[in-house]
Structure formats: C-alpha cells, structure tokens
N, C-alpha and C positions, 0 to 999 in steps of 0.2 A: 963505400960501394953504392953505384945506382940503386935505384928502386927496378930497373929494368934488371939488370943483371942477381938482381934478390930474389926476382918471378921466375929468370930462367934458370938459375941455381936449383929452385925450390920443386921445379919440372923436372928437372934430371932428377933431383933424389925423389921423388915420388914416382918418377918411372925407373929406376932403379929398384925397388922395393917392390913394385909390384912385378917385377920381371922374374922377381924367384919365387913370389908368393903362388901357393897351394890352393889357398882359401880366402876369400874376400869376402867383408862385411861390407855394404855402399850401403849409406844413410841419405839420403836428398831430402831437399823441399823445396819451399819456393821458385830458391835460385835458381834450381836446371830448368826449371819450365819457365823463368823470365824470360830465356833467348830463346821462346819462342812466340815471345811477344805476348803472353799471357798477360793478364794485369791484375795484381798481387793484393790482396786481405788475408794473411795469415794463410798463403796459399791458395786462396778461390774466390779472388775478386778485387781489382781494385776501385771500383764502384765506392766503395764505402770505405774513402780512406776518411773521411770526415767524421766517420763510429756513428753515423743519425740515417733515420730513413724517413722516407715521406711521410710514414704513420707518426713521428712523433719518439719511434720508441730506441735505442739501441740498437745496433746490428747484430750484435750478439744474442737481445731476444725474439728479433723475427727470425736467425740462426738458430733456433731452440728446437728440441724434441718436445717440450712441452708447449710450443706456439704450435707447431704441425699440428696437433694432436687437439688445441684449443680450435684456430680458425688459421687451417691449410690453406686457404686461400694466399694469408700474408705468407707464409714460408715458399708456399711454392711459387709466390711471386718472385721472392726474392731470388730461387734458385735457377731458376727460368731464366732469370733476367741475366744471370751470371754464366748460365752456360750458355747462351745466345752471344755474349762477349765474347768467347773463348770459342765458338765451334768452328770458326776456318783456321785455326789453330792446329798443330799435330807436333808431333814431336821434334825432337833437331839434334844437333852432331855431340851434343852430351849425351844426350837418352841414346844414341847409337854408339857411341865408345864403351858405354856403360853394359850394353848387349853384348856388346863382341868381347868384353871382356871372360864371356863365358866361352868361347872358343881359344883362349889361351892361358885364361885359372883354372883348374880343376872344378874347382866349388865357388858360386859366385851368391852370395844373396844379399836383394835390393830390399831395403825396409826403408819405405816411402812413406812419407805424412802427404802426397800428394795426391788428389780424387780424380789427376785430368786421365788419366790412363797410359800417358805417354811412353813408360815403361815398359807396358802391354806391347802397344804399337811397333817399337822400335825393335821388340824380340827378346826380350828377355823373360826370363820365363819361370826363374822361383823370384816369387816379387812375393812381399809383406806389405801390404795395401792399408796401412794401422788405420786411416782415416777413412777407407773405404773407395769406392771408385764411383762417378757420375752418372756412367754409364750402364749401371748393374741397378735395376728398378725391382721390385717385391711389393706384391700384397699385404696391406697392414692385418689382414681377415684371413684371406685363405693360403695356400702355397705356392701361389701364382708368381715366376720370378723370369724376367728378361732383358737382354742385353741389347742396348738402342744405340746405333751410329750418335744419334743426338734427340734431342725435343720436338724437333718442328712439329710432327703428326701426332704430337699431345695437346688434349684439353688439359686446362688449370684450373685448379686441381685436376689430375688424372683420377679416374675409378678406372676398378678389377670389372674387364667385361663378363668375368666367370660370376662374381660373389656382390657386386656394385663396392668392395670395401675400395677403402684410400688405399693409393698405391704411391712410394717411394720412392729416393734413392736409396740407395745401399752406402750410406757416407754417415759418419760419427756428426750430428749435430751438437749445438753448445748445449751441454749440460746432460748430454748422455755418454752412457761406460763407452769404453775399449771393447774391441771383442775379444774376449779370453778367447776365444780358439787359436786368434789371430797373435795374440802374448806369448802364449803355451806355444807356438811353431819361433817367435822368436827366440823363447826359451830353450827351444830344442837345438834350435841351430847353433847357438850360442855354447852348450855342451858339446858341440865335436871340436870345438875352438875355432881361432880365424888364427891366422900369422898377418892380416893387415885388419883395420879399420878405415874406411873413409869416409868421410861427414862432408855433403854438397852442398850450395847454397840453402843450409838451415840457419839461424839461429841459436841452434837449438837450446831455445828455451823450458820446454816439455821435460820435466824430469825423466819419460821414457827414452826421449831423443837423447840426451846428456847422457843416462846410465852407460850404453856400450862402449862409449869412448872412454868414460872413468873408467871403467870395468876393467879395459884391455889398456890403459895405462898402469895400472897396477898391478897386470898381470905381465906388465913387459913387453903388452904385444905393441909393433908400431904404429903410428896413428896417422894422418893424412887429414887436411881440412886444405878445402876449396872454397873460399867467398872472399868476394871484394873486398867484404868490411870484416868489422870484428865482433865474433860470437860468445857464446857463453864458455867454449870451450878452446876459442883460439889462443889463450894462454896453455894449455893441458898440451896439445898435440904437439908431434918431434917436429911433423913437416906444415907448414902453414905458407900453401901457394893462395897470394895476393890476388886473382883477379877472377873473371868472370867464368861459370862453368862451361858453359860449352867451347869454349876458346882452349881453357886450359888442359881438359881433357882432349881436345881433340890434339894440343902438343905431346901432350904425356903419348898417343896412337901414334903421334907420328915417330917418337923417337924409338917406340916398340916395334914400331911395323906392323902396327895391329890394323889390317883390314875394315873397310867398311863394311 
C-alpha cells in the first residue's frame, strides 16, 4: 500500500471516530502552530535552534525563572525577541478545525503546551494553556495583570506603572513549576472521561504530554496522533495520520462536513 493511500486510510478512521465521539481530549504543540509559519524551540522560537545566545550562556538559562529574576534584562531580551518573530503570525485551518469541533462534540478540551494563543484566537474556548500564553502579562509585586495584542508599546524590561515592580509574561519559564490550578482542571476533566484522545504536532516528550494518551490506552479509550514524524507516543496510539496538522485536520472537516 502507498504511503498516500496509508494518510488517507488513516483520515477516514480518525474521522470516523470522531463522528460518534461525545467527548474529546486535543493535545497540540509545536506542530499546529508551524503552518502558521511560526518558527519552533520547543514551541516558542526557532531563533535558537543552535541551544547558545549572544551572552555566551544556554537558551535554556536566559529561558529561566531564575535569569528573570537575576537580570530581566537578558530574559526579556530574549522573549521580546521571540514574540517580534511570531507577531504577524495568527492562527490557521488546524487551530480552526480544532474550534469547530466544539460545535459538533459535545465536550471538547484543548490541553496546549502552546504560549502563541492561537487556540484563543480561532474560538475555542475551554483551552488548558499548561505553558501559559504570551499574551497575558502580571506584576511580579502587585496584582497588576493585562492582555496585550503584542509588545510593541513595551519598554525592556517592562515596570508596573501602579508599584514600578517587574512585570511578566504569564508563560512557565525553564526551571519553574506547572500551574497546579492549571493540573487540577486537567485532572478534572480527565475524571468525566473522553471516548477519544488526540495528540497534534507534539513530541510529546513532557511526561504530562505522554500521561493522557497512556492513560486512555489502557483504559481502552481510542487514540489519534497527527505529526509528520514520530513521537514518543506514535507507537501506543490505534490511529497514526502521517502528515502535517493543519492539512490533515482540515480533511478529517472536510469529510465531517464540519464548517468553518
């Protein structure tokens, strides 16, 4: 059998499956937000596919909660730098297949390692943001919290005009926790069950990422993986569609009839 006739096999049974499901679990990362021309480090930059920065140090530690916190200057260099990459950027025909699919599942929830907001954007609307979003800024001092299109009308470092403290993103840096509020709601969700799983262009390397699809493999429930390549988990799941997300998704729409 082709490799083409394997992709379009592998479309029908993943749009068959989700044509009677109730409940959906959507897992994304990187992948859905590459066709939209994003450019990818672990989902928020491909700037640094090289792992060095100008300073000399790691990407990972000018991406630190504790670099912020030393000399903000470097962090919010770097983050500045990455969302300037990404701001003519918006979302595309995954992130809106992914939307609509709550106008024909009952129960739809997206649990994104993703920070661009894309999900936001395109409508969907119980999202799990586990890494947090770019776009959601907080005072490190007082209670000061706001939602910015983008950076441009920020100084770098930003200060709180209420308190002068450092002001942030609202996104999980290296070497700081999860948000347990943010666990505890996938935890919740997770207790009414799903009757599907789907995992999007992740990896998912993240032990959090992996757990729901093991989870609902051994619970019998079915599973669904969408990436070009191969993941941690593309051995586990029944269905394993071959190719790009927003492509593939947008066949699975077309053979549902699922509206834009």
């Amino acid at each position: 059998m082709s490799s083409d006739q394997v992709f379009l096999d592998a479309i029908q049974q993943a749009a068959a499956l989700l044509d009677v499901a109730k409940s959906v679990l959507v897992i994304t990362g990187a992948g859905i937000s590459a066709d939209s021309d994003l450019p990818v480090y672990r989902g928020i930059g491909g700037l640094y596919n090289d792992n060095a920065t100008e300073e000399g140090m790691p990407i990972e530690e000018a991406l630190s909660g504790h670099m912020l916190h030393a000399n903000p200057e470097i962090t919010w260099g770097h983050i500045s730098r990455i969302e300037k990459a990404c701001r003519d950027a918006t979302h595309n025909r995954g992130h809106q297949v992914v939307a609509a699919m709550e106008r024909y599942v009952e129960r739809v929830c997206v649990f994104t390692q993703n920070v661009d907001g894309f999900h936001r954007s395109a409508g969907s609307t119980n999202i799990i943001d586990i890494h947090g979003d770019v776009h959601d800024l907080f005072c490190t001092t007082c209670h000061y919290r706001e939602r910015v299109h983008n950076y441009s009308h920020l100084d770098i470092p930003p200060k709180c005009d209420g308190c002068g403290g450092l002001i942030r993103p609202d996104v999980v840096l290296f070497g700081e926790l999860l948000s347990t509020a943010k666990l505890k709601r996938l935890e919740e969700e997770a207790a009414k069950g799903f009757d599907a799983v789907m995992t999007i262009g992740t990896s998912s390397l993240f032990p959090y990422i992996m757990q729901p699809v093991l989870i609902a493999k051994a619970l019998g429930v079915p599973t669904i993986e969408i990436n070009p390549g191969v993941s941690e988990v593309s051995e586990v799941v029944d269905i394993k569609v071959t190719g790009r997300a927003a492509d593939s998704l947008h066949r699975i729409a077309e053979l549902l009839a699922w509206e834009k």
